[in-house]
PLY file of the C-alpha trace (Angstrom):
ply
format ascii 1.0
element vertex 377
property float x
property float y
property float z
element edge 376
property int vertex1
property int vertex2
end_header
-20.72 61.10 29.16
-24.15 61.34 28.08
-27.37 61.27 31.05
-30.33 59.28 30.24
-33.86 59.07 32.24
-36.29 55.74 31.80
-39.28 55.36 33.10
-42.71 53.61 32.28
-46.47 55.06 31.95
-49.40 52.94 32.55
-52.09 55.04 31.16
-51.48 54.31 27.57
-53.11 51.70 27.16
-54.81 49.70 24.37
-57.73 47.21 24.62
-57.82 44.10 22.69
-60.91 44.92 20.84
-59.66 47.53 19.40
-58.63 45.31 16.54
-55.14 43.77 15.38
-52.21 45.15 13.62
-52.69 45.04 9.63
-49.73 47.09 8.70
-46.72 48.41 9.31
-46.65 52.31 10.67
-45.88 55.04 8.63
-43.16 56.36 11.00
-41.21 53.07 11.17
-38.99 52.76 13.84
-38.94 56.59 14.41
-39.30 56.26 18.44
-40.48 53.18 18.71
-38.83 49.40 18.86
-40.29 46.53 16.69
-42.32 45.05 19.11
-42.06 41.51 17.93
-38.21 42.33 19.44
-38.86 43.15 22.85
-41.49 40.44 23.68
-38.84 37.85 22.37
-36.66 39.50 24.54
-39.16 39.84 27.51
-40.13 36.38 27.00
-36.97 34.68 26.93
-35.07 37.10 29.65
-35.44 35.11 33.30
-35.22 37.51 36.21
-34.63 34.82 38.51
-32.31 32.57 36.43
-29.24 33.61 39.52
-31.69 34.26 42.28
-33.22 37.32 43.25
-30.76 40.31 44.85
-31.34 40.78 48.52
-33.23 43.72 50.13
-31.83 46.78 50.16
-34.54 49.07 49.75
-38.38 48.59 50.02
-40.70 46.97 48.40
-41.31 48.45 45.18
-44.14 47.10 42.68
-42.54 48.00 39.99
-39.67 45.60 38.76
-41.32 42.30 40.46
-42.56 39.31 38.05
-45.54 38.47 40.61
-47.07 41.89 41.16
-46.69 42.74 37.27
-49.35 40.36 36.20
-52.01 42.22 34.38
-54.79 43.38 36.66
-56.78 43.67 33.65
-57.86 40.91 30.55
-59.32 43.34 28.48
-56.25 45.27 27.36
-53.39 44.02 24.59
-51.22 46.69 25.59
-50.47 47.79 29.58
-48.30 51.12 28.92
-45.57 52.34 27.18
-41.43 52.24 28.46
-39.68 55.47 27.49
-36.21 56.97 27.33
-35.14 60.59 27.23
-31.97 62.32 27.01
-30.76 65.03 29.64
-32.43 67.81 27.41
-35.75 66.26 27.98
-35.52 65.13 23.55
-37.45 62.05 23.38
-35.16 59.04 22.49
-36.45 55.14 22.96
-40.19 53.86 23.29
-41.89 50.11 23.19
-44.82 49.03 24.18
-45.36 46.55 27.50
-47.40 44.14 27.67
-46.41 43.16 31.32
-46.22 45.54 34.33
-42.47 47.12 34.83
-40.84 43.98 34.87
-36.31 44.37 35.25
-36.31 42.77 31.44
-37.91 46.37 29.89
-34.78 48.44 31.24
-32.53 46.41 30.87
-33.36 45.26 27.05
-33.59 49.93 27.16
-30.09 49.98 28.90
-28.30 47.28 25.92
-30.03 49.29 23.28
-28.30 52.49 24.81
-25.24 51.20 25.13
-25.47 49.83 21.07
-25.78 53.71 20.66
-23.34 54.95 22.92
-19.14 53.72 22.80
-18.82 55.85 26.10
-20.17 55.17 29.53
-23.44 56.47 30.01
-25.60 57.91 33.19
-29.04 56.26 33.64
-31.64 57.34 35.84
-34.81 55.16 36.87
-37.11 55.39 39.43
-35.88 51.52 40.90
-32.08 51.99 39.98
-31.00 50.59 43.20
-32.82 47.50 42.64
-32.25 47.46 39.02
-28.29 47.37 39.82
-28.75 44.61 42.31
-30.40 42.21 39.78
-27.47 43.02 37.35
-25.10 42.65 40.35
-26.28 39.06 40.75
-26.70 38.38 37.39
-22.98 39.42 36.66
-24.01 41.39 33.64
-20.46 43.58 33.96
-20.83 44.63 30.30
-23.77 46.97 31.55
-22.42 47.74 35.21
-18.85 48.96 34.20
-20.26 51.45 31.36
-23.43 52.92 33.67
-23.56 55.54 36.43
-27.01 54.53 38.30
-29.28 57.46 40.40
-32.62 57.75 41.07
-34.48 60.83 40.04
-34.35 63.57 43.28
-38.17 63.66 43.67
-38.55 59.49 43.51
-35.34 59.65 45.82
-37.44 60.07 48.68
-39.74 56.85 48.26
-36.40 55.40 49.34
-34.94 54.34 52.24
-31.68 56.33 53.43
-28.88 53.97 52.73
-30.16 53.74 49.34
-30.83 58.00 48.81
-26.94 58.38 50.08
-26.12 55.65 47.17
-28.35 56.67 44.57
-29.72 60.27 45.05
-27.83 62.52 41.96
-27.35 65.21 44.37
-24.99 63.09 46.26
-23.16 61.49 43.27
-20.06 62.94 40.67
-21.28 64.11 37.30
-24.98 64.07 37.77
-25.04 67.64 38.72
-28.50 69.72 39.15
-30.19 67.10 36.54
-33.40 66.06 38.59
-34.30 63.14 36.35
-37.46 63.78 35.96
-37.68 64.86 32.26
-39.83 61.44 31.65
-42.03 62.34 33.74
-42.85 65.66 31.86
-43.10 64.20 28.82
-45.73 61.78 30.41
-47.79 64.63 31.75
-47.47 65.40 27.63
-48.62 62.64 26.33
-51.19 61.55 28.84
-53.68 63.51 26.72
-53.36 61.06 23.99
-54.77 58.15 26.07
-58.29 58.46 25.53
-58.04 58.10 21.99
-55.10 56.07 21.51
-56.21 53.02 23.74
-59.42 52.41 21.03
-57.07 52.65 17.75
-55.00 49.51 15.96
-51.72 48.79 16.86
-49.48 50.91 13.73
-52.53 53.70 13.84
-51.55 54.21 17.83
-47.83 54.03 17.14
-47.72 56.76 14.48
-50.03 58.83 16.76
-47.84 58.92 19.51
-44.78 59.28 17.16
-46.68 62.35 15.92
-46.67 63.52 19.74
-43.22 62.63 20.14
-41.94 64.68 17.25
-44.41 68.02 18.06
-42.63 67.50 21.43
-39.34 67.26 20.44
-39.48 70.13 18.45
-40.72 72.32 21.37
-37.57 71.32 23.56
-35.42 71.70 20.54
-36.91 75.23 19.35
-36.48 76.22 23.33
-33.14 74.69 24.24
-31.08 77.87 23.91
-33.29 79.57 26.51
-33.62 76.16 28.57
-29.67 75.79 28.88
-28.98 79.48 29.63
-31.59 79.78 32.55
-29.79 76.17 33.34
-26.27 78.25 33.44
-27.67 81.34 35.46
-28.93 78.90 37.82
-25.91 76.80 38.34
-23.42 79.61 38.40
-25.62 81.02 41.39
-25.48 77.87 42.86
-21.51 77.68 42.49
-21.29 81.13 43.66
-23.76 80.57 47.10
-21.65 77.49 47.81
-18.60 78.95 47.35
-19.29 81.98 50.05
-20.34 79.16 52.33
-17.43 77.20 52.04
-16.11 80.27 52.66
-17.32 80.92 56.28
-17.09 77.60 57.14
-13.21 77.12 56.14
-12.95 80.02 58.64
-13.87 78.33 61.70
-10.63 75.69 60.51
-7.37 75.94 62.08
-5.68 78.16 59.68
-8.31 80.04 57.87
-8.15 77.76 55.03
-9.70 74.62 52.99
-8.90 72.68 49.86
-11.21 71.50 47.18
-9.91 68.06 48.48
-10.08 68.46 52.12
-13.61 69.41 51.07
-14.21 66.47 49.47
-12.50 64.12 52.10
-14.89 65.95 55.24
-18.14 65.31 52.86
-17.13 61.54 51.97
-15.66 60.98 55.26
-16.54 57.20 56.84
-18.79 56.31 59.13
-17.35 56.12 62.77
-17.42 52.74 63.05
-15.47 50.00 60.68
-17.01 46.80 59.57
-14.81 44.74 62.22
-16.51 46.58 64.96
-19.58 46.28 63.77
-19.39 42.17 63.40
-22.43 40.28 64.40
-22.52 39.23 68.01
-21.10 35.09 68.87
-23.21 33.24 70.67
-20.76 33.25 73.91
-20.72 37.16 73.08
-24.54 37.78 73.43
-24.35 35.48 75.87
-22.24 37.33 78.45
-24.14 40.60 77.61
-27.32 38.83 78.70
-25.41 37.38 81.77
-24.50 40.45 82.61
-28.16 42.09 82.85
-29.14 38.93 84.64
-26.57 39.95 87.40
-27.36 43.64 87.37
-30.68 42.63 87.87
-30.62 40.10 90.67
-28.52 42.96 92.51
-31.24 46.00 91.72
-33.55 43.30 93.31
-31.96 42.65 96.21
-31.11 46.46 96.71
-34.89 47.30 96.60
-36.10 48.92 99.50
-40.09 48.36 101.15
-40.57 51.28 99.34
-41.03 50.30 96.00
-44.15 49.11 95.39
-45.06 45.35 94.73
-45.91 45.83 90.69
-42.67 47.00 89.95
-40.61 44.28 92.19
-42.83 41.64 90.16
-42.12 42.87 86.96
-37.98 42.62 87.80
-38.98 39.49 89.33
-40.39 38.15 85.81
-37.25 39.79 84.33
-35.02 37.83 86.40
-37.20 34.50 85.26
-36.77 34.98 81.31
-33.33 35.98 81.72
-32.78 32.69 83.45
-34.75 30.89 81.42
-32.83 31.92 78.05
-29.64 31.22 79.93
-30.57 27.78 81.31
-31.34 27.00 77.28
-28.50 28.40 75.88
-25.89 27.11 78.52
-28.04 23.22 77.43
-26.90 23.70 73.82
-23.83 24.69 74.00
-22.45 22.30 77.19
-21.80 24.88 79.61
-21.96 22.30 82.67
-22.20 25.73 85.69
-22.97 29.02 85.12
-20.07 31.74 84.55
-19.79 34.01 87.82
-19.65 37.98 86.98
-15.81 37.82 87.42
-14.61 34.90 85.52
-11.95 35.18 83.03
-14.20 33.60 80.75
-16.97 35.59 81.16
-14.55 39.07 81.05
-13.33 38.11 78.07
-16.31 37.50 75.64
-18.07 40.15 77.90
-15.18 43.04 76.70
-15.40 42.06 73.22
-19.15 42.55 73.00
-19.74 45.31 75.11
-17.34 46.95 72.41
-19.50 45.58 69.33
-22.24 46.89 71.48
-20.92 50.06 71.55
-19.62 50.20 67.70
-23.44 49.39 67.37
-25.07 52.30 69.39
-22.64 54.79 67.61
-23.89 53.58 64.24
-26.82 54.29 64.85
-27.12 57.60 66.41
-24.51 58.40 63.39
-27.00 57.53 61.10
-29.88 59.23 62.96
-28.05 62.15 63.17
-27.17 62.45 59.38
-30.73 61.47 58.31
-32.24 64.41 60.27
-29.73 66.72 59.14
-30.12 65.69 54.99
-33.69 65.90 55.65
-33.50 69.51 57.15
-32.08 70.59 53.85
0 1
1 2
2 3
3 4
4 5
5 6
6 7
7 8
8 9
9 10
10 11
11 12
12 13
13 14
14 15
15 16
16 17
17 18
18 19
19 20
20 21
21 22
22 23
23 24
24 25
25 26
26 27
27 28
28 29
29 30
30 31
31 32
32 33
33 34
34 35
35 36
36 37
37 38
38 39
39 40
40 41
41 42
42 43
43 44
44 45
45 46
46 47
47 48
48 49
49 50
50 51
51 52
52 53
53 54
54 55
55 56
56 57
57 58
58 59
59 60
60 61
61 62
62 63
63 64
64 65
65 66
66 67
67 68
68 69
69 70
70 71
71 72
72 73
73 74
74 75
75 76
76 77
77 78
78 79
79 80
80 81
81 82
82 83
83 84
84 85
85 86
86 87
87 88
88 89
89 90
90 91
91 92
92 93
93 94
94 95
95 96
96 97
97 98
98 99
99 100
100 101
101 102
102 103
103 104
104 105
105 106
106 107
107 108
108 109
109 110
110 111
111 112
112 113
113 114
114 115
115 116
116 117
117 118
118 119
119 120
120 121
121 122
122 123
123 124
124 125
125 126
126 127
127 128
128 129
129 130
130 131
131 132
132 133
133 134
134 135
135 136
136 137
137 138
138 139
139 140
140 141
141 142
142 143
143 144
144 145
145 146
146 147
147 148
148 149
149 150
150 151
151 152
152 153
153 154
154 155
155 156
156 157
157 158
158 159
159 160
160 161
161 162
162 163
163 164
164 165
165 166
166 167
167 168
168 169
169 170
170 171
171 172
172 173
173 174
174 175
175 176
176 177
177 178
178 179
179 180
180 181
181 182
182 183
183 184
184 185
185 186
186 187
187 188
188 189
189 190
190 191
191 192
192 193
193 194
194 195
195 196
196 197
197 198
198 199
199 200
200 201
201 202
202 203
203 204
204 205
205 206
206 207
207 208
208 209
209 210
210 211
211 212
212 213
213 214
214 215
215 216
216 217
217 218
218 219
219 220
220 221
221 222
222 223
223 224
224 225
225 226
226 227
227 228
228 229
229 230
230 231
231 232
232 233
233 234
234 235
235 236
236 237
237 238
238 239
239 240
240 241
241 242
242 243
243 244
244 245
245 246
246 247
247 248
248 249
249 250
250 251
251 252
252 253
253 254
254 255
255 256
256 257
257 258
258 259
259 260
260 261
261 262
262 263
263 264
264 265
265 266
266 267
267 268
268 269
269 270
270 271
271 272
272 273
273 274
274 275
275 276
276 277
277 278
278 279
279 280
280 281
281 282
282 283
283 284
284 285
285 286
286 287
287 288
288 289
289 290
290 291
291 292
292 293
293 294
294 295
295 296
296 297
297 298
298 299
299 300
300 301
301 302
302 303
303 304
304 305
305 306
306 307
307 308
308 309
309 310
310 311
311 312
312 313
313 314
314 315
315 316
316 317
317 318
318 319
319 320
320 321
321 322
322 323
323 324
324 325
325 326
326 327
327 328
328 329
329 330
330 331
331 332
332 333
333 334
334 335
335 336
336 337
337 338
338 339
339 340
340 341
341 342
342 343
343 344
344 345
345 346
346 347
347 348
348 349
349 350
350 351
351 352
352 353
353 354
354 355
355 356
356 357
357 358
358 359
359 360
360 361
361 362
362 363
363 364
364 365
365 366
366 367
367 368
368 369
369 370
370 371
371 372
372 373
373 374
374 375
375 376
């Protein structure tokens, strides 16, 4: 199953005066897609065709139609969309003349999978969002043959549902690959972009070919050392988790724990199921605030001389929104007297919610408490 990384660089650019293309280059299709190919693609491919997938991360420039207009009328070309293998070997290039729009990786992702029989691991620095739009779009040919993550140093850009999804260090397969060789090769080719963004369209292609073969070379001339410091490092890794493992399976009943009991404790499920954590009925959240309208009317009368009289008016004002939001929600929905603390009405809806309630509060100091501990890493 091979591992590839995308990602696009908007500092090679080219302006439009710096003529148009007379010729084809002289290194073809070496690294580089026709272009004429992609902007059909990119032109024809409509991101919201199905509607656009809900939020389940933040707010990301890249991949959005509206914020990849071109800040800038003066250039033909805004950057280049790249692919690289695992081993950091330059693989796929074209040219965008958009911002990061969903079309580029996908049209990257189809010409992947042309190349590849097998499923296939993708990083990209938007994958949750980039699965999403497939997700609504259906497109099951690319979902059942890819493994999404995002690369571990973009990871943290994310919000923490979508790092325990997404980040490779949580997922099967992905293994110490950071996803980041793109990035590298950017930091490679950056140096190119002063004289590359005043050249014609072939000249700049086969100059950047030319950078992308020097570079290949280098990783392939150095991949014996590359994947031997890559063993030493993993085995070290194996061998340091395996000694932890080791003290903690002795703190288990019996001294002892399985690969798969392993497994089970770190994929364990949260503490609360999805029934438990159903949104609140009306008639629910309306006993729970029935309830704190009662508790409060008591504390009230319960006060003593003693408290002073900015705190009794603030309980006071309490007391007046609470009643208020009942009188309105006891108009719309025809309850004719208000429920006393001990009717079997109000008992009922008021045990159901204060156990949704509950279900609720334990989510979330779950997830607090497994955010601060991944983060303390």
């Amino acid at each position: 199953m091979r591992t590839y990384c995308l990602d696009a660089n908007f500092g090679l650019v080219r302006r439009i005066l710096s003529g148009s293309k007379s010729c084809d280059p002289h290194h073809k299709q070496s690294f580089f897609l026709n272009q004429n190919e992609v902007d059909s693609f990119v032109d024809t491919y409509d991101e919201n065709k199905y509607g656009s997938a809900s939020k389940i991360c933040n707010d990301f420039q890249a991949g959005s139609i509206i914020t990849s207009k071109s800040k800038s009328s003066k250039l033909a070309i805004k950057g280049v969309f790249g692919v690289c293998c695992k081993h950091e070997f330059p693989t796929m290039f074209f040219d965008l003349k958009h911002g990061e729009r969903l079309a580029y990786a996908v049209l990257a992702i189809e010409k992947l999978l042309e190349r590849n029989e097998n499923k296939i691991r993708v990083f990209y620095d938007i994958a949750c969002k980039l699965k999403g739009h497939l997700q609504v779009r259906k497109i099951f040919a690319i979902l059942n043959k890819i493994a999404f993550a995002v690369p571990v140093f973009h990871s943290y850009g994310h919000i923490f549902s979508c790092q325990k999804q997404f980040n490779p260090r949580f997922l099967d397969g992905f293994g110490l690959t950071d996803g980041e060789t793109v990035e590298r090769l950017w930091a490679y080719l950056r140096g190119f972009n002063k004289i590359s963004k005043e050249m014609k369209p072939e000249h700049r292609t086969d100059l950047l070919t030319g950078g992308l073969i020097h570079y290949g070379r280098k990783i392939k001339k150095n991949l014996g050392c590359t994947l031997m410091n890559k063993l030493k490092r993993a085995s070290c890794k194996m061998e340091l988790a395996k000694s932890e493992l080791e003290a903690m399976a002795a703190s288990y009943p019996g001294g002892t724990l399985t690969q798969h009991q392993v497994k089970a404790i770190a994929l364990q499920p949260e503490p609360c199921s999805s029934a438990e954590m159903a949104s609140f009925s009306w008639v629910e959240e309306y006993s729970l605030k029935l309830q704190e309208y009662y508790w409060l009317k008591e504390e009230v009368e319960d006060l003593t001389k003693e408290i002073t009289s900015e705190i009794l008016s603030g309980k006071v004002d309490q007391i007046a929104k609470l009643d208020s939001h009942l009188s309105k929600v006891e108009v719309e929905n025809g309850i004719l007297i208000r429920w006393d603390v001990k009717d079997d009405m109000m008992l009922k809806y008021l045990s159901s919610a204060v156990k949704k309630k509950r279900a609720e509060i334990l989510e979330n100091i779950y997830k607090l408490n497994i955010e601060k501990i991944f983060y303390l890493l």
